[in-house]
N, C-alpha and C positions, 0 to 999 in steps of 0.2 A: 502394483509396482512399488520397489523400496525404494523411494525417491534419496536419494545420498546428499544434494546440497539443502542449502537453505533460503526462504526468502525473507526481507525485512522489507513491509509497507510500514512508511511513518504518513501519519497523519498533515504535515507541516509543519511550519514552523516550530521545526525540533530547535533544542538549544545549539543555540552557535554565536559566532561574534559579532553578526547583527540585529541579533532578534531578543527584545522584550519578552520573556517568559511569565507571563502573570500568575501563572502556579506556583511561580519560585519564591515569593514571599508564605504563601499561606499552605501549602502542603508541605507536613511535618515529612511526609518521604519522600521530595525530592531529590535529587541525584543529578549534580550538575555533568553535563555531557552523558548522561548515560546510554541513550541512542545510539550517538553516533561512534562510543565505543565499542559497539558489535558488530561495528565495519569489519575489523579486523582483529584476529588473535593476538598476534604479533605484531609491533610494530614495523617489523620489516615486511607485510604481507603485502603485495602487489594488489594496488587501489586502484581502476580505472573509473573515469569520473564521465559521464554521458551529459552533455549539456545542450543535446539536443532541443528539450520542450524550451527551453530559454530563447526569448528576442534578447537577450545581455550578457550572454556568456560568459563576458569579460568582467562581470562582475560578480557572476557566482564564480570566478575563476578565484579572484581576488579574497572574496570572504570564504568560502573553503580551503587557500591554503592557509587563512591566517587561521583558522579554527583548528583544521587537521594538523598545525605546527605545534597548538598549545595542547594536542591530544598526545604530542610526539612521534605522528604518524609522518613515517619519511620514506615514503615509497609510494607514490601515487602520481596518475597524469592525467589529463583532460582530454575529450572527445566532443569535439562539437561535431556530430555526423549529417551532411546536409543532404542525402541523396540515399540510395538503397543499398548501401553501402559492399562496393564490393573491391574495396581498398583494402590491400593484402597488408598493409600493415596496423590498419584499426582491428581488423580479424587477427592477425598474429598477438596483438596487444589484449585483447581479449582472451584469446587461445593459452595466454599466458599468466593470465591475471587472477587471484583468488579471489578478489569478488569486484561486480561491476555495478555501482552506484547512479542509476538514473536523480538528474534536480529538477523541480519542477519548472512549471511553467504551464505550457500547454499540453494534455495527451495527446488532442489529436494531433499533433507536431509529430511527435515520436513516431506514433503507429503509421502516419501517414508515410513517413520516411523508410519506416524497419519492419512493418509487421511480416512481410516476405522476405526479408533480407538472409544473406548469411549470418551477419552476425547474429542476430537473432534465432536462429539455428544452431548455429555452437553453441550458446547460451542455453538451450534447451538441452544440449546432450550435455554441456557439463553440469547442467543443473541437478538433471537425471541421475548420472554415472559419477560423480567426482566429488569424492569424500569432501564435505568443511568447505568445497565453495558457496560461494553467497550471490545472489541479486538480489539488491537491494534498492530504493525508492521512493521519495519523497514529495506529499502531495501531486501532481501530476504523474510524477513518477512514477508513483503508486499505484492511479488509477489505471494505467497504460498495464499493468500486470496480467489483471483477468482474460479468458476466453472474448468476455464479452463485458465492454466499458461504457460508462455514461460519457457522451461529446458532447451535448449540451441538454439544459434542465433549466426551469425557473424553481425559484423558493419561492413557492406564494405562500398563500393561508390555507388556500386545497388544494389536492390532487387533482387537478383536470384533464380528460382526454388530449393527446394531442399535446402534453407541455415537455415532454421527454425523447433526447433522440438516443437511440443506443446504436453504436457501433463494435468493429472489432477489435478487438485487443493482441498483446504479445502473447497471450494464449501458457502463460508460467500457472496461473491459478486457474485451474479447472470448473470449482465449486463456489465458486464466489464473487460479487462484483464490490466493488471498492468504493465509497467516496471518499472524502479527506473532507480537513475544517471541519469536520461535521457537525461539531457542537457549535462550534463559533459563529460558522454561517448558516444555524439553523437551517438545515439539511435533510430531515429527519424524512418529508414528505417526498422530497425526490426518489433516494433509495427506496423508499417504501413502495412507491410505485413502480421502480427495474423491479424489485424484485418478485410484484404481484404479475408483472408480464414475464417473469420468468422463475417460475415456482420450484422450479426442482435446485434453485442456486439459494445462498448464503447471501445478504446486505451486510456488509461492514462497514462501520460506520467509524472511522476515524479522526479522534479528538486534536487536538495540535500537540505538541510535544510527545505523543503517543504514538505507540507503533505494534504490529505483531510480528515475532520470530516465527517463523512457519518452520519445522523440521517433519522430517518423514512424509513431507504432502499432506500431512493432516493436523498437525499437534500446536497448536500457535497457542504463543504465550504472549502478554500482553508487558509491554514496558514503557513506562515515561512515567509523567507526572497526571496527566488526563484519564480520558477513558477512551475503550471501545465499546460499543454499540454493535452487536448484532441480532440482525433483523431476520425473521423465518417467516414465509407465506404458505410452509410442505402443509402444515394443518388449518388456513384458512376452508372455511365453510361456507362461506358465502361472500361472494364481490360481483360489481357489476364490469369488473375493467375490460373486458373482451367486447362487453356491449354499450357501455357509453359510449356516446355522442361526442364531437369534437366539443370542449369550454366545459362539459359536464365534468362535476366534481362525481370522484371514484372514492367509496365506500370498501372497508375489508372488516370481515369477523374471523377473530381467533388468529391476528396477526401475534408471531410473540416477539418478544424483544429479548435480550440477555445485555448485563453491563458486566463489561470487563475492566480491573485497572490493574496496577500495577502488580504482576506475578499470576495473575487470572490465565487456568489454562481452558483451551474449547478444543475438545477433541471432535473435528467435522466429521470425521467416519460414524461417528456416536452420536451427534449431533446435541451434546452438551458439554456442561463443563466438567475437568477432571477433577482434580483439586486446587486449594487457593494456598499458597504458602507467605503469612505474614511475617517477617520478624524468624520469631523459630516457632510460631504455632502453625500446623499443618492439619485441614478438616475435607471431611469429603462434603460435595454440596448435592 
C-alpha cells in the first residue's frame, strides 16, 4: 500500500521550554527545536494537540503553547479526550487538522480510551490517503503508535520470564514496537524481549531528543541530537523465551542491533539502512 501521510515517534523529552537538553552543550550538531519543527510545514498548518496520556493536561497545555509561540506556530488546539470519543467536534477537528500530535504520559491511557474509537479511524484513513498529513508523538505518545505496545516492563539486569506485559496499540505502525527514554532509562533489555516474543516485528529504541520521520510506511529517518536503536530477533538462532520458567533469565543468539542518529535512514521493507547523509558527505552503508 502507498501510504501518503507521515508518522513522527520522538523519543521524549524533545527540546522545548521546559526541558534540559544534555546533548545541547556537547553535540557539535545540535539543532535547537529541530523535532518539533516537523510538526508543521507552514506555520499556519492546523496543529491538533491529544493530551489524553497526561494526569496534567493543563500543564502540557501551558509549555506547548509557550514553545509552539517561539516556533511561531499559530494554529493549534488541545484535546484532552476522556472517553471513546464520539464527540463530533474533536472528530471534526481532526478531520480537519494537518497533523495530530499525541504528549506523553501514560499509553495505556490513550489506547485504553481510543484504540476503537472514531477518531482513531479517521486518523487511519487520513494517515493512508492524505498527502503531507502527519501523526505525530512523543514518549507515551509514541509508544501508543504500534499494532502492538509495551504497558508495562521492568528494567532489570536480565530478561526474566514473566517481566513484560504487551498490549494493543493504535495500530499506525504495522512492523514495529516502540519504546522511548531508551538510552536514558536503560531500556535495552525490555524491548529486547517484546521483540524476541514477537519475531517477525522491529524494536525501536528511542533516545530522548530523538525521533523518526516514517514516510511511505517504511522509510524512517532519524532526527534530534540522540540516537535510535533498533533491535532485530527475524535472525535469532537460538533462545529459550517460549520455554523459560517464570523469574528465569531469557538468553538470544544472533540478536542484531543497528544505531541511528541524526539523518540515519532504515528502510523496514529492506530491513537495513539506506544511506547516511552528513553535512554534504553522502555514503552508502
Amino acid at each position: 500500500m502507498n501510504i501518503k501521510g507521515k508518522l513522527l515517534i520522538i523519543g521524549g523529552k524533545e527540546d522545548r521550554s521546559d526541558n534540559h537538553i544534555e546533548m545541547k552543550e556537547c553535540n557539535s550538531k545540535f539543532s535547537p527545536y529541530e523535532i518539533l519543527r516537523l510538526l508543521a510545514a507552514s506555520n499556519n498548518d492546523r496543529i491538533e494537540i491529544i493530551t489524553t496520556a497526561s494526569s496534567e493536561p493543563e500543564d502540557l497545555k501551558k509549555t506547548y503553547t509557550e514553545t509552539f509561540s517561539k516556533l511561531g506556530f499559530n494554529n493549534f488546539g488541545f484535546m484532552h479526550v476522556c472517553d471513546g470519543s464520539e464527540n463530533t467536534e474533536y472528530i471534526e477537528r481532526v478531520r480537519q487538522a494537518k497533523t495530530v500530535f499525541f504528549t506523553g504520559g501514560d499509553q495505556n491511557r490513550i489506547c485504553e480510551t481510543l484504540v476503537k474509537s472514531p477518531i482513531v479511524q479517521l486518523l487511519k484513513d487520513k494517515y493512508n490517503n492524505e498527502e503531507g498529513f502527519m501523526v505525530a508523538g512523543t514518549s507515551a505518545g509514541a509508544m501508543c503508535m504500534p499494532e502492538v505496545i509495551i504497558s508495562e516492563a521492568e528494567n532489570g539486569e536480565a530478561i526474566l520470564d514473566n517481566d513484560i506485559d504487551l498490549g494493543n496499540g493504535l495500530g499506525l505502525l504495522n512492523y514495529a514496537l516502540v519504546d522511548t527514554h531508551f538510552v536514558h532509562r536503560g531500556r535495552f533489555g525490555r524491548l529486547s524481549h517484546a521483540v524476541l516474543l514477537n519475531r517477525d516485528l522491529y524494536g525501536l529504541g528511542l533516545g530522548e531528543d530523538t525521533a523518526l520521520l516514517i514516510e511511505k510506511g517504511h522509510l524512517a529517518t532519524c532526527k534530534g541530537s540522540g540516537m535510535v536503536v533498533v533491535i532485530s530477533a527475524k535472525e535469532v538462532t537460538q533462545t529459550n523465551v517460549s520455554k523459560a520458567s517464570e523469574g528465569s533469565p531469557v538468553y538470544a543468539e544472533n540478536l542484531k542491533v543497528h544505531l541511528l542518529t541524526d539523518n540515519c535512514r532504515f528502510n523496514f521493507e529492506e530491513g537495513k539502512m539506506d544511506t547516511v547523509s552528513q553535512s554534504n558527505d553522502t555514503k552508502s552503508i
